[in-house]
DRENVOMI-261261 format. One record per residue (C-alpha): x, y, z; residue in one letter. Coordinates in steps of 0.25 Angstrom, whole numbers, plus 2048, in hexadecimal, padded with zeros to 3 digits. Example, Ala and Ser with C-alpha at 12.3 -4.5 7.8 and 13.67 -1.06 7.14 Angstrom:
<atoms>
8317EE81FA;8377FC81DS;
</atoms>
This chain:
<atoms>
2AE7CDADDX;2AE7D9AD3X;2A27E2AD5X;2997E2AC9X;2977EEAC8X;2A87EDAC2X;2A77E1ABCX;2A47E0AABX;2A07D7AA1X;2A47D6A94X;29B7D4A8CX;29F7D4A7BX;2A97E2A7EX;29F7E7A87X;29D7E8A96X;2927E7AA0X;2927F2AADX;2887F9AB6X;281804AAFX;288811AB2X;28281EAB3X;288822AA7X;283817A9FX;275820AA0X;273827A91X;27B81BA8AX;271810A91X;266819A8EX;26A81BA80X;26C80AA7DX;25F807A84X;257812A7AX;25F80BA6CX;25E7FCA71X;24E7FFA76X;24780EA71X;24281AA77X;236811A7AX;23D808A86X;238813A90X;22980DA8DX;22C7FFA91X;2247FAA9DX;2327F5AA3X;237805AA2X;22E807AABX;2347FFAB6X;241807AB4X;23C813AB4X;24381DABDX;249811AC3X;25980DAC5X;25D800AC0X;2617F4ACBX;26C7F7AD2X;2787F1ACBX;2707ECABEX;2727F6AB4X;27A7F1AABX;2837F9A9EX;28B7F2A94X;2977F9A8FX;29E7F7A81X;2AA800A7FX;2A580BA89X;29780BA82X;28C807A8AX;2857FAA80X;27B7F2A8AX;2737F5A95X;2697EDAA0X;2657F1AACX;25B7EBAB6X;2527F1ABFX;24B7EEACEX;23C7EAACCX;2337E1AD6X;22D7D9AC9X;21F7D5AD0X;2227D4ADFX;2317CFADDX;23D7D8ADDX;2457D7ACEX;24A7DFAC4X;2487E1AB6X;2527E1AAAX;2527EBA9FX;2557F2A98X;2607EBA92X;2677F0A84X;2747ECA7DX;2787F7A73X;2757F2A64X;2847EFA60X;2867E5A6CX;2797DDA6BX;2787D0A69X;2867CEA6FX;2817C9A7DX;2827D6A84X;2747D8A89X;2747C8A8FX;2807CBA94X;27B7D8A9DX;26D7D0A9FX;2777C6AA4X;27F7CFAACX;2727D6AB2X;26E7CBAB7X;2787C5ABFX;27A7D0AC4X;26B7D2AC9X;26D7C4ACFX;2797CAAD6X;2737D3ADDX;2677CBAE3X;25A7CDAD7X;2507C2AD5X;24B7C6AC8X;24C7CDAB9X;23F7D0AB3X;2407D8AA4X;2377D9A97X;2407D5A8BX;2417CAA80X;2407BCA87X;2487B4A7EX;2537BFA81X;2537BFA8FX;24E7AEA91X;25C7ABA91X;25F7B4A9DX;2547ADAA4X;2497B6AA2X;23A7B0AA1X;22E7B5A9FX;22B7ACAABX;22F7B3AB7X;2277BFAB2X;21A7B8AB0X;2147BFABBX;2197CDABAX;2137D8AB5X;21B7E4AADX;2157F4AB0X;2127F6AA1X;2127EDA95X;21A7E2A91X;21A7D6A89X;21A7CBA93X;2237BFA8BX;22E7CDA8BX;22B7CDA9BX;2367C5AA2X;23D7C1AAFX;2497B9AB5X;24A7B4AC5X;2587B7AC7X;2557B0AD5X;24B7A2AD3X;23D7A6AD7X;23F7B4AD8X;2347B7ACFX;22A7AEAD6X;21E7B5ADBX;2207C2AD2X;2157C7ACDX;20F7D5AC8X;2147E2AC4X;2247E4AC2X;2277F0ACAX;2337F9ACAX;23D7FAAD7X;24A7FFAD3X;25080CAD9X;24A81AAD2X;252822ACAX;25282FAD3X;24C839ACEX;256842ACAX;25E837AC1X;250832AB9X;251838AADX;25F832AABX;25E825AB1X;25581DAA9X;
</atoms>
């Protein structure tokens, strides 16, 4: 079995591979065009906040050596029930609408299966993400720490039941940054 973290998809020209140190500035820069200065105020910013992503689900998208797409997932106990949470995601504005972003939703996905999560929760377009499976369903009974538009409030069991019996406040759990590495690991 290839390790995954060797393997790559293709994907239109480009290819999908862990997130790299290096991809820092660059990611930063694609997240700033594709959402504002303003994405450092949204109620799921602040269950990244000083956190790392989930081990092994950070995910780049690489197009003749320029960083074009990112996703990353991050470790949160979603109202009593460990899962993680999906976002930010971007595609760079030349490769959109060419199936890059479904295929790193894809990708982050199987690979959270892989390594043994239940379940995804996100806030985003539901007729974008209903085709991954995502329902305003499994998140009925979860509550966000700050604002959100409910019918944007979504979740997926990656595992049959997972989500059963969840109920209140989403909570972050992943790893923190150390402090030394915050100001460049956000």
């Amino acid at each position: 079995m290839i390790p995954f973290a060797q393997s790559l998809v293709a994907a239109d020209e480009a290819s999908i591979r862990e997130e790299t140190p290096q991809d820092f500035i660059v990611r930063e820069a694609l997240l700033d065009r594709s959402f504002g200065t303003g994405r450092w105020r949204k109620t799921c910013e602040r269950l990244r906040e000083n956190r790392l992503p989930a081990p092994g689900l950070a995910f780049s998208a690489v197009q003749n050596r320029v960083l074009v797409g990112t996703v990353r997932f991050w470790s949160i106990d979603a109202g009593g029930c460990d899962a993680l949470m999906l976002g930010p995601i971007a595609i760079g504005a030349a490769q959109r609408s060419q199936g890059l972003g479904g295929k790193l939703i894809r990708l982050g996905l199987l690979r959270a299966r892989e390594l043994g999560h239940k379940a995804v929760i996100l806030v985003g377009d539901a007729p974008y993400y209903e085709r991954f499976g995502f329902s305003r369903a499994g998140a009925a009974a979860l509550e966000l720490p700050g604002p959100v538009d409910l019918a944007r409030f979504l979740a997926l069991e990656l595992q049959p039941g997972a989500l059963a019996g969840a109920s209140g406040l989403v909570r972050a759990t992943g790893a923190l940054v150390p402090k030394d590495r915050r100001r460049l690991a956000a």
